[in-house]
N, C-alpha and C positions, 0 to 999 in steps of 0.2 A: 181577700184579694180575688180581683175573676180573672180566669182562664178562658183564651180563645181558641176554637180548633177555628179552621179558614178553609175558602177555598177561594183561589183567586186563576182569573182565565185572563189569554191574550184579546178575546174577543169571543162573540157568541160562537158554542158550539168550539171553541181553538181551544190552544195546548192549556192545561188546568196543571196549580200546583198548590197542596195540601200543607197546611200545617199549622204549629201550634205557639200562642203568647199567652206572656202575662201583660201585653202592652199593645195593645193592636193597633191602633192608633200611630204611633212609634214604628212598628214593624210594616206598618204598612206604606208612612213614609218613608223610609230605608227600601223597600221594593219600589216604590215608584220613582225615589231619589237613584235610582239604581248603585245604592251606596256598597251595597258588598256582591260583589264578581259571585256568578254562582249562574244558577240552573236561570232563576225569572228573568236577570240581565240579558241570559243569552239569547231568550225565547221571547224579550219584551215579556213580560206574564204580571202582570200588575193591577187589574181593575179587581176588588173586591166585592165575589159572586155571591157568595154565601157564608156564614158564619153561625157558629156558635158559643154561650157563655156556660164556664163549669165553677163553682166556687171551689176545686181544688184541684192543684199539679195533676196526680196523679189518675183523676178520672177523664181529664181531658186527654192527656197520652196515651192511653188506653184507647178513647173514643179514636184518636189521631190514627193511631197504629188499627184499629179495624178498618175505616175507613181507608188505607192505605190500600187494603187487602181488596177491595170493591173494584168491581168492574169499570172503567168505565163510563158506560148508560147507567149505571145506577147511580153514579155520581151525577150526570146530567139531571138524571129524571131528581134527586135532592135537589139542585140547584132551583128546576126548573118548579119543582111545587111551590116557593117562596118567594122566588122571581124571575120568572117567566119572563120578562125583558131583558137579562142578563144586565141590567143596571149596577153600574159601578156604586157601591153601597158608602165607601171611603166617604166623602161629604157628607152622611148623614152622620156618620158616628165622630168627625173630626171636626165638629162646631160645639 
């Protein structure tokens, strides 16, 4: 089974929100469906910036929770080596 850490923005450079699936896909619908009240509902936070895949729980929460602990710009500048457009990624991995 693979594991997603995310990062998902309101827009270039706007509010960013971190976190972790076994279903990205799924979760990502639920953020844009704005199906559970929370932090991206409230912030709109929904286009899917950047991501990555772990084949187990426990290395991606790890990854999650540092990642957590990051700055900022350092999250930007992650975002930005991969995709530099800030292109909503959601359509490529949901066909």
């Amino acid at each position: 089974m693979a594991y997603y850490v995310y990062l998902l923005a309101s827009k270039k450079h706007g509010t960013l929100y971190l976190g972790v699936t076994n279903d990205i896909v799924r979760r990502l619908y639920e953020h844009k469906a704005k199906a559970v009240p929370g932090f991206t509902t409230r912030y709109d936070v929904n286009k899917l910036v950047w991501f990555e895949i772990y084949d187990d729980a426990l290395t991606a929460i790890a990854r999650e929770k540092e990642l957590k602990k990051w700055r900022r710009d350092w999250k930007i500048r992650l975002i930005e080596e991969q995709n530099p457009g800030w292109v909503d990624l959601y359509q490529g991995i949901a066909s």
